[in-house]
N, C-alpha and C positions, 0 to 999 in steps of 0.2 A: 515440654515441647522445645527441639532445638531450631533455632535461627540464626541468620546469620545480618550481621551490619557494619557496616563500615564506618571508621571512624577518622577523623584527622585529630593527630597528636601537637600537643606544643609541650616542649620539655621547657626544666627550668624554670616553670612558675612558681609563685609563693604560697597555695595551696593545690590541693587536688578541687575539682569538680567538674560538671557536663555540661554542657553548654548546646542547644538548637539555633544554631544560624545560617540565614540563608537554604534551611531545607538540609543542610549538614551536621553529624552530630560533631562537637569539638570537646577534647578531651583534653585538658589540662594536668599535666604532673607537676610533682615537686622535683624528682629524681631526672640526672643528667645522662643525656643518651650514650654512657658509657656502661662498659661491661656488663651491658643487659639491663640496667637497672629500670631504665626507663618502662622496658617489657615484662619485668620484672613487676613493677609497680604496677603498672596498667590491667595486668592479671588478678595481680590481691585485690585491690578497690574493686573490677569488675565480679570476684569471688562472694565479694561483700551484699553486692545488690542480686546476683543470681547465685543458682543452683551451682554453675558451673560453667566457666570459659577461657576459650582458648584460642589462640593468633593464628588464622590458617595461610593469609597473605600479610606480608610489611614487613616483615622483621628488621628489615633495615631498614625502610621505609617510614613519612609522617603517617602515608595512608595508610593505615591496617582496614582486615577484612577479621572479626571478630565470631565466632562461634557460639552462642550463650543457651544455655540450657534454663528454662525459666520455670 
């Protein structure tokens, strides 16, 4: 089943993980928001826990809009 959620990004952290605050989900990278990396990363880890996902809004953006197939 696909859904969709929106996330706010923080690049440049010292691990990845998810975080619920405030009613928003916060997504934490390791990877610096150059040459996609950060998008980059945000995809594989999300890969990890679903089927399948994909950035439909943010690309340049902290706020993305997430695709996930579960």
């Amino acid at each position: 089943m696909k859904r969709t959620i929106e996330v706010f990004v923080r690049t440049d952290q010292p691990e990845f993980r998810v975080e619920q605050e405030e009613g928003r989900t916060l997504v934490f990278l390791r990877s610096k928001p150059e040459n996609n990396a950060a998008n980059r990363e945000l995809i594989a880890e999300f890969r990890k826990m679903y089927k399948d996902a994909k950035i439909l809004r943010g690309f340049h953006s902290r706020r993305k809009t997430l695709l996930i197939d579960e």
